[in-house]
TIKOLFI-406215 format. One record per residue: residue in one letter; x, y, z of N, C-alpha, C, CB in turn. Coordinates in steps of 0.02 Angstrom, whole numbers, plus 50000, padded with zeros to 5 digits. Glycine has a CB too. Example, Ala and Ser with C-alpha at 12.3 -4.5 7.8 and 13.67 -1.06 7.14 Angstrom:
<recs>
a506604971650390506154977550390506604983550390505654977650452
s506424988850354506844994750357506455000250394507044997050286
</recs>
This chain:
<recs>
x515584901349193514864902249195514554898249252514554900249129
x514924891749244514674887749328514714891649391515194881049352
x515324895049395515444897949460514844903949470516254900949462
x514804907949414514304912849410513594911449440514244914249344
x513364905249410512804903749420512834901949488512574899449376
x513234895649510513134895749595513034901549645513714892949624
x513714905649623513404911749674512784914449661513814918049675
x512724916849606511954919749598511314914749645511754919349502
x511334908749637510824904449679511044903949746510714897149653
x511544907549765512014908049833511564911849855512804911149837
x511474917949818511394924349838510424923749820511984930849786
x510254920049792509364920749808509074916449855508894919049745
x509844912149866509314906849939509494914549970509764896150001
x509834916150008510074920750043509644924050054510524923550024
x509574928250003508794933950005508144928550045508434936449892
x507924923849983507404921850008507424919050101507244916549955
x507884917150130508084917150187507934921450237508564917050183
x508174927350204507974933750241507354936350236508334938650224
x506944935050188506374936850171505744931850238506354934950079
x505794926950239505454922850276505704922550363505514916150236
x506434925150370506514926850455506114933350441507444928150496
x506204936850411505814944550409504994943550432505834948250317
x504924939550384504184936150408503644934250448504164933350406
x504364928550475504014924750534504314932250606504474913550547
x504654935150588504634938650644504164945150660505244940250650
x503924946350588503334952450584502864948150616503044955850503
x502664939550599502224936350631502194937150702502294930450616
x502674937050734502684935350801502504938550834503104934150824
x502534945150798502414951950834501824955150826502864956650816
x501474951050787500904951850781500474956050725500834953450832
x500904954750669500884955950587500754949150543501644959150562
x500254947150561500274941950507500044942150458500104937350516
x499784937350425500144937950355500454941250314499934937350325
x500954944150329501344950950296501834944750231502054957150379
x502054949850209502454948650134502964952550135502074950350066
x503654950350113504244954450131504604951150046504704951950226
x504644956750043505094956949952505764961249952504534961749880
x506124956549955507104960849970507274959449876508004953050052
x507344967949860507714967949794508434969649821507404973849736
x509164971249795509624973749814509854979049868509714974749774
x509334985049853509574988749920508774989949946510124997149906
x508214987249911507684989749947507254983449986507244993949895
x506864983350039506234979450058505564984150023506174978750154
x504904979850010504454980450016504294974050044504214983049970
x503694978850105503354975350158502664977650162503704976150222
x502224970950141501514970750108501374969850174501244965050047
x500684972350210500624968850303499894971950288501244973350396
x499474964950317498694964850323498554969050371498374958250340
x498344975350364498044981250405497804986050369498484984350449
x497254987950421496874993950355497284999550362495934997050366
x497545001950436498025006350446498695004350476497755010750479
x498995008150491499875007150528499815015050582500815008050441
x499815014650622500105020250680500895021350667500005017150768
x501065025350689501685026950685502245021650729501685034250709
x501775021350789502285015250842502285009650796501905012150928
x501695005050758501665000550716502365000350663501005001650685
x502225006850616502815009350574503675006650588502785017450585
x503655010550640504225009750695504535003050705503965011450763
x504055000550734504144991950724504364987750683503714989250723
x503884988450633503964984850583504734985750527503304986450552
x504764993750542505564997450532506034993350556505695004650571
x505964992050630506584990950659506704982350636506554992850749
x506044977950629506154972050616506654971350550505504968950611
x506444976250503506684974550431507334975950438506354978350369
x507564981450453508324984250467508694981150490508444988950503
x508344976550555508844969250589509044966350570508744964750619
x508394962350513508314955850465508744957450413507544954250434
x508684962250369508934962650318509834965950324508384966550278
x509674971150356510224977950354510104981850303510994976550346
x509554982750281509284988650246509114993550279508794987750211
x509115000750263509165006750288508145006650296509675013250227
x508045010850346507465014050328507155017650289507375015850351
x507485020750252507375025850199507235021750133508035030850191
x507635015650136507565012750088506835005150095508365011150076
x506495006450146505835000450166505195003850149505764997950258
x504874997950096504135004350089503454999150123503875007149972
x503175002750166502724998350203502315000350166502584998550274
x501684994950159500924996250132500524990050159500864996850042
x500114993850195499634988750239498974988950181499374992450336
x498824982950184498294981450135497724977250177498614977150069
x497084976550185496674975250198496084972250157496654979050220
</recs>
């Protein structure tokens, strides 16, 4: 049960890890305050905008797919304002 539990806290620094490079790199690019939530095979990515353009979309796609290695199909953007 010890061993169990370490990996499991292996595996949520991990996520949370990825969740905050995801972050600071939507930051950089000029998404800030965005929110990035990695369940198993999916992201949701919360990003302060009233809208997203498609080039925006794109972007923000390619950041998560880097960060994480989650598919696109599987990232749900929602810009909130």
């Amino acid at each position: 049960q010890k061993a169990d539990a370490v990996e499991q806290m292996v595996f949520m620094t991990e996520i949370a890890e990825m969740e905050a490079a995801t972050e600071t790199m939507l930051s950089s690019k000029g998404f800030s305050e965005s929110v990035v939530s990695i369940s198993e095979d999916t992201v949701d990515v919360v990003v302060n905008a009233a809208e997203l353009d498609e080039k925006s979309l794109a972007q923000i796609e390619d950041i998560v797919t880097r960060k994480t290695g989650i598919a696109p199909e599987n990232i749900v953007i929602t810009p909130i304002n």
